[in-house]
N, C-alpha and C positions, 0 to 999 in steps of 0.2 A: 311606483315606477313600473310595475309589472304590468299593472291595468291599463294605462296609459299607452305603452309600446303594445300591448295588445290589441287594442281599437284601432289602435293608426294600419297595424297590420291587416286587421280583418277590413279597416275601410277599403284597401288596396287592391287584398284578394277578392273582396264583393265587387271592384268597380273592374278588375278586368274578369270576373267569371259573368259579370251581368252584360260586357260588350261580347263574348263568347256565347251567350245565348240569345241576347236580339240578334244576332248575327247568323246564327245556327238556324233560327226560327223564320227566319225568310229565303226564299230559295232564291229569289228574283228582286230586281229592284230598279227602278228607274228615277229619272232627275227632269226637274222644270226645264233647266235649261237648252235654252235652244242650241248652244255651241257641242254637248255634250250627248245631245236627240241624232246626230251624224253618227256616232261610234258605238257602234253595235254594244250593248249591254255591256257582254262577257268580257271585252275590252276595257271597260271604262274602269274608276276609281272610286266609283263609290264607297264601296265598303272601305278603303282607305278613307277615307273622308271619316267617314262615319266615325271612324278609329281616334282619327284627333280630333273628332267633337265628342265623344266618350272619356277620350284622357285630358277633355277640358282643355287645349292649348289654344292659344287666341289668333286671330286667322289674321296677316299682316298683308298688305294690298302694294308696298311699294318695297324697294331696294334702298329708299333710304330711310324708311323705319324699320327696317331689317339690322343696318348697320348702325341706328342709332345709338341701341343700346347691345353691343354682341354678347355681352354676358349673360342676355337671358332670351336671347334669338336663340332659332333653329332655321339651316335654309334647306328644303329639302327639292330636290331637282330630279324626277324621272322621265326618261324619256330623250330630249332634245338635248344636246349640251351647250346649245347658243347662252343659257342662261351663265355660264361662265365666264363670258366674255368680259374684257377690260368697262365696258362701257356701263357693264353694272355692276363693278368692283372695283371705283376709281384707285383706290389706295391698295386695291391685289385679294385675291381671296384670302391668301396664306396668312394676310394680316390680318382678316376680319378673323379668321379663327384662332392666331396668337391671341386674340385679346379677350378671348374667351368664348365664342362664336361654335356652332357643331351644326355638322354639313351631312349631308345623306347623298351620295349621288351614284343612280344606279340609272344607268344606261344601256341596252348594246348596239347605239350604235356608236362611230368611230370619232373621235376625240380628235381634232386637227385648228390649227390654227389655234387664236385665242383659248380657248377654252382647250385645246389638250395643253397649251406652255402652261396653264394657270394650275390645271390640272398635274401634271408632271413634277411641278415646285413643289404643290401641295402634300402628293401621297407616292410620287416617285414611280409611276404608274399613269398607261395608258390605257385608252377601251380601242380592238382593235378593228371593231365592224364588223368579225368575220362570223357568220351563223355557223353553230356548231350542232352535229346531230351525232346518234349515232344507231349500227343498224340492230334491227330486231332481235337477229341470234347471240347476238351479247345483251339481251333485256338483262341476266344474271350475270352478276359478276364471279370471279372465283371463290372469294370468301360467302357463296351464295347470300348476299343483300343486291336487291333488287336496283336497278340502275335506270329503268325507264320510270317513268311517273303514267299509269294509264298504258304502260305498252306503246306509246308514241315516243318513236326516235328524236322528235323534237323535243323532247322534256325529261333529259337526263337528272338525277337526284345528286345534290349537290356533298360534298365527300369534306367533312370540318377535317380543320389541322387540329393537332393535337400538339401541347406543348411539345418545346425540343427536348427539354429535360424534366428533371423530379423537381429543378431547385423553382422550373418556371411553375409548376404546377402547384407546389406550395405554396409559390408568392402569390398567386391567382386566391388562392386560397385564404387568405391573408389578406387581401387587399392592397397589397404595395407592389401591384401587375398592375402595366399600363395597358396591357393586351385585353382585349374584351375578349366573352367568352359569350357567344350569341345563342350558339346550339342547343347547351343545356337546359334537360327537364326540371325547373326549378319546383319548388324547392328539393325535388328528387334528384340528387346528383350522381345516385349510382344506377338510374335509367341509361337504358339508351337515347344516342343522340337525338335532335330535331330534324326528320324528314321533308326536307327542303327543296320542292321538286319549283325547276327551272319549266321556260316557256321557250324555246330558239335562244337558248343563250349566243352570249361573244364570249370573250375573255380578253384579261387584262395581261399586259406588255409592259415589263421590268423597264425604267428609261434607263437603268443604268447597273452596275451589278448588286448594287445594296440599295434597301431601301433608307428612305431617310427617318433621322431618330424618331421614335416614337412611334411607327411605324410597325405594323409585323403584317403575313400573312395568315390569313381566314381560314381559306375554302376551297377547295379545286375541287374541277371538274372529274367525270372519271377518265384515265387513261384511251379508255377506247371512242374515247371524242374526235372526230375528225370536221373537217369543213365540209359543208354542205356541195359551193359548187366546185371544188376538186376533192371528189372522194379517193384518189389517190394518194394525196398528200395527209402523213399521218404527222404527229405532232413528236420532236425529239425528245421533249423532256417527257422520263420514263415518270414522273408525278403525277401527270396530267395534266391539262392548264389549269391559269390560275383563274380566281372566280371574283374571290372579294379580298379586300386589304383595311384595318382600319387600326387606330389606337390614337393617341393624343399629341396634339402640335399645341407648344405652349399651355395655354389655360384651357383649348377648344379640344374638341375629339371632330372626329374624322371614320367616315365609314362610305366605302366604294365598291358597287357592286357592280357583273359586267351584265345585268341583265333587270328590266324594271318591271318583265311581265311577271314576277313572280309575285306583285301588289295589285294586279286587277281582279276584278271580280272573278273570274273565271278560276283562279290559283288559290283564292282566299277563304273563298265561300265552303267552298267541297271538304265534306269530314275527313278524309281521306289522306288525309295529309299535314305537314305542321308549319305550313305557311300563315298563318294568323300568328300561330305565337312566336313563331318567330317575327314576324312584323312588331310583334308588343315589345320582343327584346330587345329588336332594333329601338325603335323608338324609346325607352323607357333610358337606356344607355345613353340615347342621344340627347337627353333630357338632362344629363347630370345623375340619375338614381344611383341607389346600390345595387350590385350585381354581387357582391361577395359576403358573403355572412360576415365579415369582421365588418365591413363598410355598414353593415345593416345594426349591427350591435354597437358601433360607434354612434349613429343615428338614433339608437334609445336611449342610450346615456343619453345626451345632450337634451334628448326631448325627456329626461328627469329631473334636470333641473331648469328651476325655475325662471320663465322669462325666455327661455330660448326654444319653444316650440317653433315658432316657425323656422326657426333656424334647423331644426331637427329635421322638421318636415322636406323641408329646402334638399337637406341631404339625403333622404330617402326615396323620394319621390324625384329629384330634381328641380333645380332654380331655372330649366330653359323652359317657359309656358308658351313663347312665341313663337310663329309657324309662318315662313314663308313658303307655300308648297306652287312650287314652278312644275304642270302637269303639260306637256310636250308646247311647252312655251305658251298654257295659260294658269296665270295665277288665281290659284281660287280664292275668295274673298268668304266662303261660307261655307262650311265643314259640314253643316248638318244636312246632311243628304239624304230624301227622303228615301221608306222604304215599303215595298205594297207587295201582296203577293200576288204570287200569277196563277192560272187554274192549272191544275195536275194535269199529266197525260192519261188520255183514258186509258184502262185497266184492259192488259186485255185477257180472253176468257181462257179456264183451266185448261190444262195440259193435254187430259182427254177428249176434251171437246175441240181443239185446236188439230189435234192428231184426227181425230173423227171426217172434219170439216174439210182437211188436206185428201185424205182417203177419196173421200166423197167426190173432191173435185179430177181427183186424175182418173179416177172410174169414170168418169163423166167425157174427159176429156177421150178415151180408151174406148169408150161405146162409139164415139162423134169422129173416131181413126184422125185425129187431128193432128197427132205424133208423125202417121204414114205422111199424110196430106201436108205439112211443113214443112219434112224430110224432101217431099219430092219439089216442092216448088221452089226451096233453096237448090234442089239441080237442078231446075229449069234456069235459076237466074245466075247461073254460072255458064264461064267463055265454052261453047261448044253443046248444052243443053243435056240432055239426059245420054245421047247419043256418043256425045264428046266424051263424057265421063266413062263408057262402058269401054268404047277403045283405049282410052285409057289403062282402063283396068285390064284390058285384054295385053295391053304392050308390056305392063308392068311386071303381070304373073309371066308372060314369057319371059322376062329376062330374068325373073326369079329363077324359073325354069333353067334356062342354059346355065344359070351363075351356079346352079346345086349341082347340074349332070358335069361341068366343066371341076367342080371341085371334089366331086365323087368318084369319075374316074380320070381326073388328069392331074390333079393337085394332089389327092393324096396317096397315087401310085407312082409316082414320081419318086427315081431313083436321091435316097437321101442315106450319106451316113450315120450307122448308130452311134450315136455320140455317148451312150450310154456303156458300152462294149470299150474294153484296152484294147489298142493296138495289137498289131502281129508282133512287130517287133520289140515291144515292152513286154508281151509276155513269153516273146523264145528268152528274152535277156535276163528273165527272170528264172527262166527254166533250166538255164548254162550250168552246169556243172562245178561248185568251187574248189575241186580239187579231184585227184585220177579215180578209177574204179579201184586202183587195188588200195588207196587209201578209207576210200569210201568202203567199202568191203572190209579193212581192217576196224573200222570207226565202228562198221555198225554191230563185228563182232565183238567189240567192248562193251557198246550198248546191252547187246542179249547178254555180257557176260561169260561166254563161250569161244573159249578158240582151240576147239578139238580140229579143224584144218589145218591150221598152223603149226600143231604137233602133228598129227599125219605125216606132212610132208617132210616135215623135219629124219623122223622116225624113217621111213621108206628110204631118202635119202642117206641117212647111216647105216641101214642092212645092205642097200646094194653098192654102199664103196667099200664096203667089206667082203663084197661077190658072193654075199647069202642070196640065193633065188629067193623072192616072195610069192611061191606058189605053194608051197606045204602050208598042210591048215595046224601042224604044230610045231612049236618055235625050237630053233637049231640048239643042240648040246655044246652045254660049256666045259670045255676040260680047263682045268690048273695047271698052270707049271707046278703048283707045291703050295698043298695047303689041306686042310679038314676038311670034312664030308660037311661040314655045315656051313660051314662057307661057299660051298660048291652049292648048295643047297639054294642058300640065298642070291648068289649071282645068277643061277639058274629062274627062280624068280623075279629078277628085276628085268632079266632080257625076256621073259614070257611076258610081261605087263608093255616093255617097250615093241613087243612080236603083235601084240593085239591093237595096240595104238596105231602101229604102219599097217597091219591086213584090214582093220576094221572098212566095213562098206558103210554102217549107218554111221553120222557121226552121235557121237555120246556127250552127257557134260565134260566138262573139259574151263576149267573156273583158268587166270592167266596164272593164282597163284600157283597151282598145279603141275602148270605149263612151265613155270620155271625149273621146278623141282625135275622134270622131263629132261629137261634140256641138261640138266648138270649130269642125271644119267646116263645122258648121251657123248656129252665131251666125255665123261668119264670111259664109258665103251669103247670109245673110239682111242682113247690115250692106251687103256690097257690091251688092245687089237696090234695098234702100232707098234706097243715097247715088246709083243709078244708075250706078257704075264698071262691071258689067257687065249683060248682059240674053240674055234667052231669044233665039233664032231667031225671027223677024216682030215683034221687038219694036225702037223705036228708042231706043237705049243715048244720054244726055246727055251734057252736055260736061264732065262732073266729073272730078276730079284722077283721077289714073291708080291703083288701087284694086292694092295689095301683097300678096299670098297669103305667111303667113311661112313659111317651108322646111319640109318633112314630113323625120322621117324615112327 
């Protein structure tokens, strides 16, 4: 069993790496036919051709051996979509592909009449004619993968869906996904995608809000796709448009892309890109193959046991061998399209020699003044001659002239306000005062700590309501009504400490706790002045109770 499913595989990987290198190995190539000698090479389908005469499908000349037998047809249509019409689908396309039939149809242009209703039935999708570019400075996308094909705004790189979820991506996996998966580097499936660069694509147009069963979306375009001739108009949906749409109606598959230049020679040929294999995934799908390692290991069983190889083969390869390929509404009857080479470009010579040869010639041109001599007869042949051109230049520098002396001394001496500066009146407002001087003077002698003024005044103010003069520089004698020499002692120094706090001229520290202590000396002085307990020197002191000073510390 092993060896068996081995052969059949290597047949398959030999016959498409063998179309991969006839294909590779010719740069050029041309066709007998007269109808195909009109369209330029790079245009034509050759190498498509070539493709299903490689993968062996048998080349079918009418619409009614097409639908003769659908279950092992293939109709393939690019280009024109007349070929949809009722007239070559008398019973509907949508039935030829129920009954097991698979259709390719990649167009850009627009879908109308016949052929877009047959179309719409079919895959629920329209093509809407409109050429799609986009401009150079978005060549790179955000996620930096490249978005032009070549740097031409006309050949946007085509952007695969990726399942919705994990459970689509296992069933794919599995094979019990109807969704194709065209993109992948088979059999490397943890590669990156297939680089699938567009020619002036269109894009396709929902007919309705869901597609019909069996159905999914492909492929979009990138987001920064716009229409050619209203480059104003961007497109709403923030996905991008859509590209391709395909998966299975009834027994038949279904594959619609909005653009068929991506099959001509010019897209297919070039190393550069993965439009060949992807043409094989298209085709091999539309064939019936396996696309999913279970479908492919289902296909070795059967081709181990006995009697059911072709049945095996059938499932691997595909039971559609037949090919009606509708190319802008001519059917080709013969696939093997010849292939010839064409002669190289001459080579041209190294780098130094190229640099040498350029030198060479502008010195030459430089000896010969043919730079002056060009310069001047292109202003010979302008309105007014060499002459015209100097007044000119003479009108122009003058009004240079005025425009610089008019803004050097008149524009920029020109009275303006500093807008940079506050106002007057923000910063007197700011300057106002929040409260009197004598507060702000009390404030700020809290601040230092110090309010030796504030006892001063106090002090002054109690010796001269007692009518002590403050001119004597020592402090007035206290007599007793009745009491010890040490007590006389002690009152005599507390009115010497309160004699220097009223005479002082500098002020001294002076802390508020202090100041309190001051002050109670003071009411106290003045109580015992009052009640008569003591009295100055030449004064006679009463016979009043004996007057108590309480303890300092």
């Amino acid at each position: 069993m092993i060896s068996c499913s081995t052969r059949t595989a290597l047949r398959v990987g030999s016959l498409c790496c063998r179309l991969a290198l006839a294909l590779g190995a010719f740069s050029f190539c041309g066709t007998a036919s007269a109808q195909t000698q009109t369209v330029p090479y790079e245009q034509r389908m050759d190498a498509f051709r070539r493709l299903l005469f490689e993968l062996h499908f048998q080349p079918l000349c009418t619409f009614a051996d097409l639908q003769a037998d659908p279950g092992e047809s293939l109709f393939i249509l690019l280009g024109d979509p007349k070929g949809l019409a009722n007239q070559y689908f008398p019973e509907g396309l949508r039935s030829f592909v129920e009954q097991g039939g698979a259709v390719l149809i990649a167009t850009d242009m627009e879908t109308k009449g016949e052929a877009g209703q047959n179309l719409r039935e079919l895959a629920g999708v329209t093509v809407t004619g409109e050429t799609l570019v986009i401009k150079r400075r978005h060549s790179i996308a955000p996620n930096n993968r490249p978005v032009l094909y070549n740097n031409s705004r006309y050949c946007p790189f085509v952007d695969p869906l990726e399942h919705a979820n994990g459970v689509g991506t296992v069933a794919a996996l599995l094979g019990v996904s109807d969704r194709p998966d065209l993109f992948h580097r088979y059999p490397h499936f943890d590669q990156t995608r297939l680089q699938v660069a567009t020619n002036a694509p269109s894009r396709l147009a929902l007919s309705r809000w869901f597609l019909p069963v069996g159905i999914h979306q492909l492929a979009r375009l990138s987001q920064l796709c716009h229409e050619e001739k209203n480059a104003e108009r961007k497109f709403v949906d923030e996905n991008g448009p859509l590209f391709a749409v395909g998966g299975t109606v009834g027994k038949g598959r279904v594959l619609v892309l909005a653009d068929h230049s991506i099959f001509i020679n010019r897209m297919i040929l070039p190393h550069d890109n993965d439009n060949l294999e992807f043409t094989i995934h298209c085709l091999h799908w539309l064939r019936g193959g396996a696309t999913t390692p279970m479908e492919a290991l289902r296909a070795l069983r059967a081709y181990a046991e006995p009697g059911n190889e072709e049945k095996a083969r059938s499932q691997l390869i595909g039971q559609r061998n037949k090919v009606l390929f509708w190319d802008n509404g001519v059917i080709h009857s013969n696939f093997e399209a010849s292939l010839k080479k064409m002669p190289a470009p001459p080579a041209l010579p190294s780098e130094p020699a190229l640099v040498a040869a350029i030198d060479k010639a502008i010195a030459k041109l430089e000896a010969s003044n043919s730079f002056n001599r060009a310069l001047l007869e292109q202003l010979d042949e302008t309105l007014g001659g060499r002459e015209g051109v100097v007044c000119t230049a003479v009108y122009l520098l003058t009004l240079g002239a005025l425009l610089f002396l008019g803004y050097r001394f008149l524009w920029r001496t020109r009275y303006r306000p500093e807008l940079a500066a506050p106002s007057l009146a923000k910063v007197l407002r700011e300057h106002e005062p929040k409260m009197s001087l004598l507060d702000q003077r009390r404030q700020a002698l809290l601040r230092l700590d110090n309010v030796w003024e504030v006892g001063h005044r106090l002090a002054r103010e109690c010796f001269e309501s007692a009518g002590v003069m403050l001119t004597g520089a020592a402090p007035p004698r206290v007599v007793l009504a009745q009491g010890s020499r040490w007590q006389r002692w002690r009152i005599n120094r507390r009115v010497a400490r309160l004699w220097r706090l009223a005479r002082g001229d500098a002020p001294a520290p002076l802390s508020p706790a202090a100041l309190k202590d001051r002050l109670c000396e003071l009411e106290e002085l003045k109580t015992a002045l009052a009640n008569g307990t003591i009295g100055f020197m030449g004064e006679r002191p009463t016979d009043a109770g004996w007057f108590r000073f309480p303890p300092t510390g």
